[in-house]
C-alpha positions in Angstrom: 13.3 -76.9 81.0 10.2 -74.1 81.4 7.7 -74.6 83.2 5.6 -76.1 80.9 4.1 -72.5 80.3 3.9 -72.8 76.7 1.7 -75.4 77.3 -1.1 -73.7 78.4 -0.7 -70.3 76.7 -3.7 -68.9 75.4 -4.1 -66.4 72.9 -6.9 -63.3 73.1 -8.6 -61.1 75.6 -11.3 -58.9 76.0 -13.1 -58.2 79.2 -16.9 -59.2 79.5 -19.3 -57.8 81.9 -17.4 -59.0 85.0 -13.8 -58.7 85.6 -11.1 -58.8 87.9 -9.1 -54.9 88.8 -5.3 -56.2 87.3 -2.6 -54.3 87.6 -0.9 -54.0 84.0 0.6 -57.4 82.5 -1.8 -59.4 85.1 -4.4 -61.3 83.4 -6.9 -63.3 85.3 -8.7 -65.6 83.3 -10.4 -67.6 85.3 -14.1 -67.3 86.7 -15.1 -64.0 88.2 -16.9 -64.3 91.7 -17.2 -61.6 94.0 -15.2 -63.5 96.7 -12.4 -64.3 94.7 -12.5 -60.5 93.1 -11.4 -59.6 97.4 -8.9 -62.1 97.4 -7.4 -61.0 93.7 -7.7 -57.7 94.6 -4.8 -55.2 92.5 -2.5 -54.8 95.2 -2.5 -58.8 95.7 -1.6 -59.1 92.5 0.7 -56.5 91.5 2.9 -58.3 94.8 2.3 -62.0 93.6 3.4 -60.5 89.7 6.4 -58.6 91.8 7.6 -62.2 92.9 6.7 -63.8 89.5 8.8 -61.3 87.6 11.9 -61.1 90.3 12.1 -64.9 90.9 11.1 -66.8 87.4 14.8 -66.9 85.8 16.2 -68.2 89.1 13.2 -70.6 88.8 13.7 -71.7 85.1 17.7 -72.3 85.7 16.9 -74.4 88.7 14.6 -76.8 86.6 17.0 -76.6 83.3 19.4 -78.2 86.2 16.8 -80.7 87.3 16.8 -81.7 83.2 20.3 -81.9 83.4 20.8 -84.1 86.4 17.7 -86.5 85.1 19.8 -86.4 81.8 23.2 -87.2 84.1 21.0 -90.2 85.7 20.1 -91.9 83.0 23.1 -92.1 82.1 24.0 -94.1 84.6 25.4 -91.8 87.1 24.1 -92.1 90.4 23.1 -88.9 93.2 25.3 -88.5 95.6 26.9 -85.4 98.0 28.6 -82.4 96.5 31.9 -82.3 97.0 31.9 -78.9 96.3 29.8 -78.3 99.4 31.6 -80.6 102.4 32.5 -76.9 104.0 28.7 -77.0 104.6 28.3 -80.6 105.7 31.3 -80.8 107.6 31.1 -76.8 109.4 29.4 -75.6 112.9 26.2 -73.8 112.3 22.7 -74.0 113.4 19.7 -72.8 112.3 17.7 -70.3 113.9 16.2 -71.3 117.1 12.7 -73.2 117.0 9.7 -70.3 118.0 8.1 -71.4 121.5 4.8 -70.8 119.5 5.4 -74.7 116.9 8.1 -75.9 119.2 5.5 -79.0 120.1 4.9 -80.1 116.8 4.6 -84.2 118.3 1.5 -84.8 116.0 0.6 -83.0 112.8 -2.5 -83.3 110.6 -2.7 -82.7 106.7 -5.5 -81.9 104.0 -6.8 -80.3 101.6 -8.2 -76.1 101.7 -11.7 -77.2 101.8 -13.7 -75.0 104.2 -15.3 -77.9 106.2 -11.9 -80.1 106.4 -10.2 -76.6 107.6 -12.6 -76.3 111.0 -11.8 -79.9 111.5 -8.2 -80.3 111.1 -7.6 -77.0 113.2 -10.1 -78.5 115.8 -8.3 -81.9 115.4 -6.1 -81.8 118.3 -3.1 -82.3 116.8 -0.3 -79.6 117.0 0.0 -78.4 113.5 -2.6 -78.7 110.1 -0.8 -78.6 107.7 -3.0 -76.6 104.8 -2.4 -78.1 101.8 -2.7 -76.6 98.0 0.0 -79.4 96.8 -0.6 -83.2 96.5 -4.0 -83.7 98.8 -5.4 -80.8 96.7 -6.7 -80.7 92.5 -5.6 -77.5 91.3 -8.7 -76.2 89.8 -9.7 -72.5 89.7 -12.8 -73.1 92.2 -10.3 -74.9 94.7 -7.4 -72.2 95.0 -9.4 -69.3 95.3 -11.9 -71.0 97.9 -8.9 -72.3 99.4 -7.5 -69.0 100.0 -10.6 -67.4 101.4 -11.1 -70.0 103.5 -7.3 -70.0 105.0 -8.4 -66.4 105.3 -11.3 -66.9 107.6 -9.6 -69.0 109.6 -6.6 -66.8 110.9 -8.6 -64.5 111.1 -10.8 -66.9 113.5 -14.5 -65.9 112.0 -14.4 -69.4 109.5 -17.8 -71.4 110.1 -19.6 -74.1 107.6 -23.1 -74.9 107.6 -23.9 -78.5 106.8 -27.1 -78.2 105.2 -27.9 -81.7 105.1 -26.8 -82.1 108.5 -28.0 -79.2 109.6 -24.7 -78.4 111.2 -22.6 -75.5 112.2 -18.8 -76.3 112.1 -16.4 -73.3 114.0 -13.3 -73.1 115.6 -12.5 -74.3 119.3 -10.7 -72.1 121.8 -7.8 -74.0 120.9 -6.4 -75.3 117.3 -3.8 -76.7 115.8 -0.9 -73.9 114.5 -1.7 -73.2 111.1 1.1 -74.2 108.6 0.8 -73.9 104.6 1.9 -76.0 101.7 2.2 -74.5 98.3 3.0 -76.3 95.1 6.4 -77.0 94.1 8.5 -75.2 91.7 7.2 -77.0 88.6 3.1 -76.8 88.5 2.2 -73.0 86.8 -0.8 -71.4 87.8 -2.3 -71.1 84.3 -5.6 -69.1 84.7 -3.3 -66.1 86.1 -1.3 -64.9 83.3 1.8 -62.1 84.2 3.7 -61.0 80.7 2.6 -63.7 78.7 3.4 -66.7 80.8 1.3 -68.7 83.0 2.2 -67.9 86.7 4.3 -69.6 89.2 1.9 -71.8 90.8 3.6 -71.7 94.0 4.2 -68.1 94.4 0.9 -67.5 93.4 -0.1 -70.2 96.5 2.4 -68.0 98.7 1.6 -64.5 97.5 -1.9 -64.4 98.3 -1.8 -66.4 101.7 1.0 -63.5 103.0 -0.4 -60.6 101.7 -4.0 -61.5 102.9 -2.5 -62.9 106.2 0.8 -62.5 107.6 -0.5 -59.3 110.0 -3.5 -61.4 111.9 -1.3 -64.2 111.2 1.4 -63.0 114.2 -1.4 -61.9 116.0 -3.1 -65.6 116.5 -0.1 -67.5 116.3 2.5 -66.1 118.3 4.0 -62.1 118.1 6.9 -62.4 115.6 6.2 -65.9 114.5 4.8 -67.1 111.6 3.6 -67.2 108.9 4.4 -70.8 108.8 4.9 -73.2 105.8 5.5 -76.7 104.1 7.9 -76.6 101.2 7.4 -79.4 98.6 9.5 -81.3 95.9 12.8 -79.9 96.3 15.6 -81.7 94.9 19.0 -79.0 95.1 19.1 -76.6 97.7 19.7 -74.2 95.0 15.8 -74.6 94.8 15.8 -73.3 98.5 17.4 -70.5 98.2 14.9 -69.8 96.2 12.3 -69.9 98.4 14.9 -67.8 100.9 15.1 -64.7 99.0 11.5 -65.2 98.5 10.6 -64.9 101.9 13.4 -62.2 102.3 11.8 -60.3 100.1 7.9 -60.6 101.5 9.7 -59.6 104.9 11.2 -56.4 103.5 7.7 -55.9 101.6 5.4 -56.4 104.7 7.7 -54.4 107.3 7.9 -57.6 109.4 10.9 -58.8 111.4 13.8 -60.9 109.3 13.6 -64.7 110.5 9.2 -63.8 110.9 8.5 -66.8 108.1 9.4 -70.1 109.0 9.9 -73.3 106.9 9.5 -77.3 107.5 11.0 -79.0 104.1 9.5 -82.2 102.7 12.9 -84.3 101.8 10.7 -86.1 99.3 13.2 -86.8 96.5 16.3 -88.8 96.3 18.2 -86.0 95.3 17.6 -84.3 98.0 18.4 -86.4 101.0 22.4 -85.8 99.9 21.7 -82.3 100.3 19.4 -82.2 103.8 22.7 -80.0 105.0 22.5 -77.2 102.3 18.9 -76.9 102.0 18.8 -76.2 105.6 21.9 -74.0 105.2 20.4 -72.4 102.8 16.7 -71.4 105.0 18.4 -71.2 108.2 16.9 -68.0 109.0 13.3 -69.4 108.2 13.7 -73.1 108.5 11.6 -75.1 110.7 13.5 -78.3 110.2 13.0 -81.1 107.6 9.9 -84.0 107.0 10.4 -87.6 105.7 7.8 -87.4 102.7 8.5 -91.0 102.2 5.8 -91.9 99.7 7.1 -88.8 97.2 10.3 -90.3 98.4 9.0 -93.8 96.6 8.2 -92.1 93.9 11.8 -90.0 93.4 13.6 -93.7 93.9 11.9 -94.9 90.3 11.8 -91.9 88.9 15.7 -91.0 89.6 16.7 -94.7 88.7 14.4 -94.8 85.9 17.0 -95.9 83.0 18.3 -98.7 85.6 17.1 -101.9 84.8 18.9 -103.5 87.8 16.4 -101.5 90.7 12.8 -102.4 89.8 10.8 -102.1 93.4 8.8 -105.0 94.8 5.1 -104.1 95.5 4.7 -100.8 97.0 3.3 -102.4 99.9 6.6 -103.7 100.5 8.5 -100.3 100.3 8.1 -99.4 103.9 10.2 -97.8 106.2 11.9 -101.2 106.8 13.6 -101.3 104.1 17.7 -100.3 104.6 17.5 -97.4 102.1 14.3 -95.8 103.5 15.7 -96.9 107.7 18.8 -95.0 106.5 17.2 -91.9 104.6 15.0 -91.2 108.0 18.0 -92.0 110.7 20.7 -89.6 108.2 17.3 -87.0 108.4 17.1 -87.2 112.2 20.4 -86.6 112.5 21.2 -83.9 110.2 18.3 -81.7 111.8 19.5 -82.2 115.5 22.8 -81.0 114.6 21.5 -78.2 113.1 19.1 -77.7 116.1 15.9 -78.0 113.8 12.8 -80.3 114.2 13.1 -83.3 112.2 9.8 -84.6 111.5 8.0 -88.6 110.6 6.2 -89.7 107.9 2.4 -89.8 107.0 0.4 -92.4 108.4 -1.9 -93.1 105.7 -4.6 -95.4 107.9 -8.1 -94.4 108.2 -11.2 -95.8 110.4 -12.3 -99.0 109.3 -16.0 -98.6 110.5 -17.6 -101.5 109.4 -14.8 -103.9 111.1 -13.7 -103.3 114.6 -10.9 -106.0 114.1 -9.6 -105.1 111.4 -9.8 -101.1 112.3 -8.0 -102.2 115.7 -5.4 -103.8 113.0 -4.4 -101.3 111.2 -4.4 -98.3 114.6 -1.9 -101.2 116.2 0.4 -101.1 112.4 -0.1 -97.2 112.7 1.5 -97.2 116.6 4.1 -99.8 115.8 5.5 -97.3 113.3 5.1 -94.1 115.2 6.9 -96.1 118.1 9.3 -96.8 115.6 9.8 -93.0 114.7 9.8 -91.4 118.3 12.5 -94.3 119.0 14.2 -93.3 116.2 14.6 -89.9 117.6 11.3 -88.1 114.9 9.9 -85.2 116.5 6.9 -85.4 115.5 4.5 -87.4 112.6 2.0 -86.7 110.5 -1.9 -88.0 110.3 -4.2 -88.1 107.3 -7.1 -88.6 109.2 -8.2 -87.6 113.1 -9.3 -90.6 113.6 -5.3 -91.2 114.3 -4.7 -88.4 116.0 -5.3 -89.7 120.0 -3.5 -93.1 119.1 0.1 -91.3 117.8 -0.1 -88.6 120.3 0.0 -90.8 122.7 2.9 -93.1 120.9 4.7 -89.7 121.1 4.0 -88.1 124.5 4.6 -92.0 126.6 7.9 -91.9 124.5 9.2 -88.4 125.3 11.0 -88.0 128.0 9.4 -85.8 130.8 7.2 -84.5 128.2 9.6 -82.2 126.5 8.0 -80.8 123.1 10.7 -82.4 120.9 13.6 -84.6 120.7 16.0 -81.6 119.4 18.7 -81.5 121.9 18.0 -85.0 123.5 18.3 -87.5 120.8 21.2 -88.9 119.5 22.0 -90.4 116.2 25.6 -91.1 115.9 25.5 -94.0 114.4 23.8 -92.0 111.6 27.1 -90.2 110.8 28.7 -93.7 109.3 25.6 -93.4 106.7 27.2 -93.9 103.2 26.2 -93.2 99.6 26.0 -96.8 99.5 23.4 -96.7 102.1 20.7 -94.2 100.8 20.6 -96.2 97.7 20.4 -99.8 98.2 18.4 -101.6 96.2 14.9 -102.7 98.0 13.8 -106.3 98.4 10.8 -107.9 97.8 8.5 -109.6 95.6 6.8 -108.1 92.4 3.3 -109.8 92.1 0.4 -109.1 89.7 -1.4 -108.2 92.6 0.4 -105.3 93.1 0.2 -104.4 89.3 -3.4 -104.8 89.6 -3.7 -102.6 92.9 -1.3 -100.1 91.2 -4.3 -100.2 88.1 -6.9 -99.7 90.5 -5.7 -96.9 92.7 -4.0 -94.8 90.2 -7.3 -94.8 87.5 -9.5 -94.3 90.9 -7.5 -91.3 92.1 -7.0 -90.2 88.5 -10.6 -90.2 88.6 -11.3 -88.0 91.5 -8.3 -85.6 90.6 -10.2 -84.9 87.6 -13.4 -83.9 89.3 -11.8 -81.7 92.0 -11.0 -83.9 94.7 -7.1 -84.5 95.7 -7.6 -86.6 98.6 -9.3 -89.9 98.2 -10.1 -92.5 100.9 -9.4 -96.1 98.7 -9.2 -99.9 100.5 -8.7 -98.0 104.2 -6.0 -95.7 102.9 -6.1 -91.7 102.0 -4.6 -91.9 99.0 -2.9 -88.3 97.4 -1.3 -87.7 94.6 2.2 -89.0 95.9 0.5 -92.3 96.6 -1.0 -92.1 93.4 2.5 -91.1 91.2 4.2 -94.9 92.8 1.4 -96.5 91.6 2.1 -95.1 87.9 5.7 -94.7 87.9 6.1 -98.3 89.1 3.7 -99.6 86.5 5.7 -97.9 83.9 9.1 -99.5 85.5 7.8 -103.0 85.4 6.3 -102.7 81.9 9.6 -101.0 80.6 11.9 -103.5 81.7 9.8 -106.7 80.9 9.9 -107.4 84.8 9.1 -110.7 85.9 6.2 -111.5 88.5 6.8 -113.5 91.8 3.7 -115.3 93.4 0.5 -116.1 92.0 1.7 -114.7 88.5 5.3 -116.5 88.8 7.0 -116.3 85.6 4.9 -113.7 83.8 6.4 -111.3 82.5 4.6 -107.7 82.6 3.9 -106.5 78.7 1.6 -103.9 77.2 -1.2 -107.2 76.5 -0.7 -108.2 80.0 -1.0 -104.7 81.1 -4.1 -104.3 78.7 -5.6 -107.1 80.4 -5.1 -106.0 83.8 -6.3 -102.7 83.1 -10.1 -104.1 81.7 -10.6 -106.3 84.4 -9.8 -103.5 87.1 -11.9 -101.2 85.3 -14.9 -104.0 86.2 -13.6 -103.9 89.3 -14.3 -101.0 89.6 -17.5 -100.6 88.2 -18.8 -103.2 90.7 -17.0 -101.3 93.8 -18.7 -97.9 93.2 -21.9 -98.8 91.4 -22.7 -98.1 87.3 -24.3 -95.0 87.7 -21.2 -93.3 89.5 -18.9 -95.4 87.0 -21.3 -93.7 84.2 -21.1 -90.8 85.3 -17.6 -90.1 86.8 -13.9 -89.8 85.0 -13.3 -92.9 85.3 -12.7 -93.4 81.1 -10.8 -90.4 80.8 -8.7 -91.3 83.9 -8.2 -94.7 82.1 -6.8 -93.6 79.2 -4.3 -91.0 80.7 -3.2 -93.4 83.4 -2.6 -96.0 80.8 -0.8 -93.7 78.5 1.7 -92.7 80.9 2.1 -96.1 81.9 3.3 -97.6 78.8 4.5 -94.5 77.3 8.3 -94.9 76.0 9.9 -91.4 77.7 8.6 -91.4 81.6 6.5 -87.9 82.2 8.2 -85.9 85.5 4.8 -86.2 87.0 1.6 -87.0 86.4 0.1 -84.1 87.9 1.5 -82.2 85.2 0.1 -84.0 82.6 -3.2 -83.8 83.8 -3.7 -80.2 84.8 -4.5 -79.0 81.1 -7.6 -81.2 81.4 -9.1 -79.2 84.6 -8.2 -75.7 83.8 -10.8 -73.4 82.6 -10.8 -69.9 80.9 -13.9 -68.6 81.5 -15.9 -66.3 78.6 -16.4 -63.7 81.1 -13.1 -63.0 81.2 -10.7 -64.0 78.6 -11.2 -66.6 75.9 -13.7 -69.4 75.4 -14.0 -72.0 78.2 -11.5 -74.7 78.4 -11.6 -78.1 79.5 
């Protein structure tokens, strides 16, 4: 499998008036700005093209093996651990001990790069903000750059925001949150930078520019010989994370800093990946920071991994919760695997935000977010994540009363033995529940909505008291496309219906009144909402599943811009 580069390729050049200084076989061909021009500067590039050039076969094999393995599973094989690697599994190492400077990671906040949600996230009070340029963020031109001038500003401690219509100044507090980094996963190119032909490596661009522009200030703010710090998405072989290894190996070397300097949380967010928690962290033991439950991608992975198995349709999505056995057992195997390996081994997102307008049903949903932050300090989590900071006092609190004598994590203290009877068996049970066609229609809803937004620029998206993210977004149309695939049949008020393209067709109208009424005819007018529409439902009933909907949709938002290479492009 590529990258989907030749996909995007664009043929022609020519410089206009304005122009980025490229070392040769970099082409930038997005807009010029004079702020971006500091951040694209020629040595940043010639090191992000360095990266791009050293790492891209190793980067191209490892998703040719993700084709193979998809090809393997629909099949009818199942994932399961590598026999090859027990020696790994089964032998005494750890990781390299946790820097005092993110040891207390008990509550962590995430979001997009935008300037305004920067200041507040790092002003937040929780331990760590997680900066993200992955699933809270839409990939366009205008919100990478900004994104990277703004992370910028911020270690270096002179970011501010006026809100004009406010008439507000937003800047940092005395104390913030550590600053930790999410780049996009292996599979996303970056395709308004072009290196020998080929779109770039999304991720490395993401990764590239952030170190190069930061990691000296970055030890200096954070902690001396600490840092930079980062999130690691979408892995699914730990071949992919060593990968990401040699990568930040090789920015060490680059930037004279100390081996062991960058540091690494992994999101186990696909089902191949939870049989191989052991090697990835095997594999990044010198950087990692431990692993994260991403249990909505994690949603996602189940379908898409089991996606030529008729027998495991998932109930609603609302039912898919941490409850269920496979999920229970994915977290307790996670827990235990980090602890042995004396890395942090962090919770899931809590997806709640303030219901203003109703205190009892905003009191509701803060006492569903506690129960399940009880649930995952008990558990023995180290930590959780927020979407909004409006949860932040609420889990904190979950986490610090739960504690004991207020150590900053659960490392050496909590024990999971029962985890090590955890079976294949276990990580893959079928979930339980009901399939209703009011989950079909709130699948509708949500995935056109966030469609929608992602369209316009916007990543994250607040819908019916939820933040809602591309992960979110990808079970909605993933579970669609299950339950129209396989006929399924509906429980509930649609008993006995059985889900096909003209009851599909039906659903999708009446949710696109919906939501006309919901957020008024001139936004409906003039927003994506028809594009989104179409896509959405395209993937949904399409015959071959697409990998990810993100992917899919990027050719749609990037632009070439005339004063730089090529006409524009929508």
């Amino acid at each position: 499998m590529s990258l989907g580069f030749e996909n995007f390729i664009q043929s022609g050049k020519g410089k206009g008036e304005m122009g980025y200084d490229v070392p040769e076989g970099v082409d930038v061909r997005g807009r010029f700005d004079p702020d971006f021009a500091k951040i694209l500067n020629k040595d940043a590039l010639r090191f992000v093209a360095d990266l791009h050039r050293e790492f891209r076969g190793h980067v191209k094999y490892a998703m040719s093996c993700r084709e193979a393995a998809k090809s393997r599973y629909n099949g009818g094989a199942l994932p399961g651990f590598d026999p090859a690697t027990k020696y790994i599994r089964e032998g005494e190492w750890l990781c390299a001990p946790v820097p005092p400077a993110v040891a207390d990671r008990k509550v962590e906040i995430t979001g997009p790069v935008e300037r305004k949600m920067v200041i507040n996230a790092l002003n937040s009070g929780a331990k760590v903000f997680m900066a993200d340029f992955e699933d809270a963020l839409s990939p366009s031109w205008e919100n990478l750059m900004r994104g990277q001038v703004n992370l910028r500003d911020a270690v270096n401690g002179t970011i501010t925001f006026h809100d004009q219509a406010r008439n507000k100044i937003y800047k940092l507090n005395n104390e913030t949150a550590k600053l930790f980094v999410r780049p996009r996963g292996w599979h996303l190119p970056e395709s308004h930078i072009f290196i020998d032909g080929e779109p770039a490596i999304g991720c490395l661009v993401d990764f590239g520019l952030y170190f190069f522009h930061n990691y000296n200030n970055f030890r200096k703010n954070q902690g001396q010989g600490y840092g930079p710090f980062f999130y690691l998405p979408k892995m699914e072989h730990s071949r992919e994370a060593r990968i990401w290894n040699n990568v930040f190996s090789r920015a060490e070397k680059w930037g004279g800093v100390e081996k062991g300097s960058i540091r690494a949380t992994v999101l186990i967010e696909t089902l191949p990946a939870v049989f191989q928690m052991d090697e990835i962290l095997y594999e990044l033991r010198d950087h990692s920071l431990g692993l994260n439950c991403g249990r909505w991608d994690y949603i996602f992975s189940y379908v898409k991994t089991f996606q030529a198995h008729p027998d495991r349709l998932l109930p609603d999505r609302v039912q898919v919760g941490m409850t269920q056995h496979f999920m229970r057992s994915y977290s307790d195997l996670l827990i235990r695997t980090c602890h042995r390996r004396g890395a942090h081994a962090m919770g899931g997102m809590a997806a709640q935000i303030p219901i203003r307008d109703d205190p009892a049903a905003n009191e509701a949903a803060l006492e569903l977010v506690k129960k399940d932050k009880l649930r995952e300090v008990k558990a023995g989590h180290d930590g959780t994540w927020a979407a909004h900071p409006g949860l932040i006092p609420a889990c904190m609190q979950v986490f610090t009363d739960n504690m004991a004598n207020n150590i900053p994590n659960q490392i050496h203290t909590a024990k999971r033995d029962d985890a090590a009877a955890l079976t294949e068996e276990d990580l893959l049970q079928i979930p339980r529940g009901s399939r209703t066609m009011d989950g079909l229609r709130l699948n509708t809803r949500v995935g056109i909505q966030y469609l929608a937004a992602w369209l316009t620029g916007t990543g994250s998206v607040p819908l019916y008291n939820l933040m809602e993210d591309a992960a979110t977004a990808e079970i909605s149309r993933v579970q669609n496309w299950q339950w129209l695939r396989y006929g399924a049949e509906l429980d509930g008020d649609g008993a006995g219906v059985k889900v096909s393209k003209e009851v599909f067709g039906r659903v999708v109208e009446e949710e696109m009144g919906r939501i006309e009424k919901e957020v008024g005819k001139e936004k409906f007018k003039n927003g994506k909402y028809k594009e989104a529409c179409k896509m959405f439902t395209r993937q949904c009933t399409a015959t071959t599943l697409d990998d990810f909907l993100t992917l899919d949709a990027y050719s749609h938002i990037v632009i070439h811009h005339p004063n730089n290479n090529g006409p524009s492009r929508l």
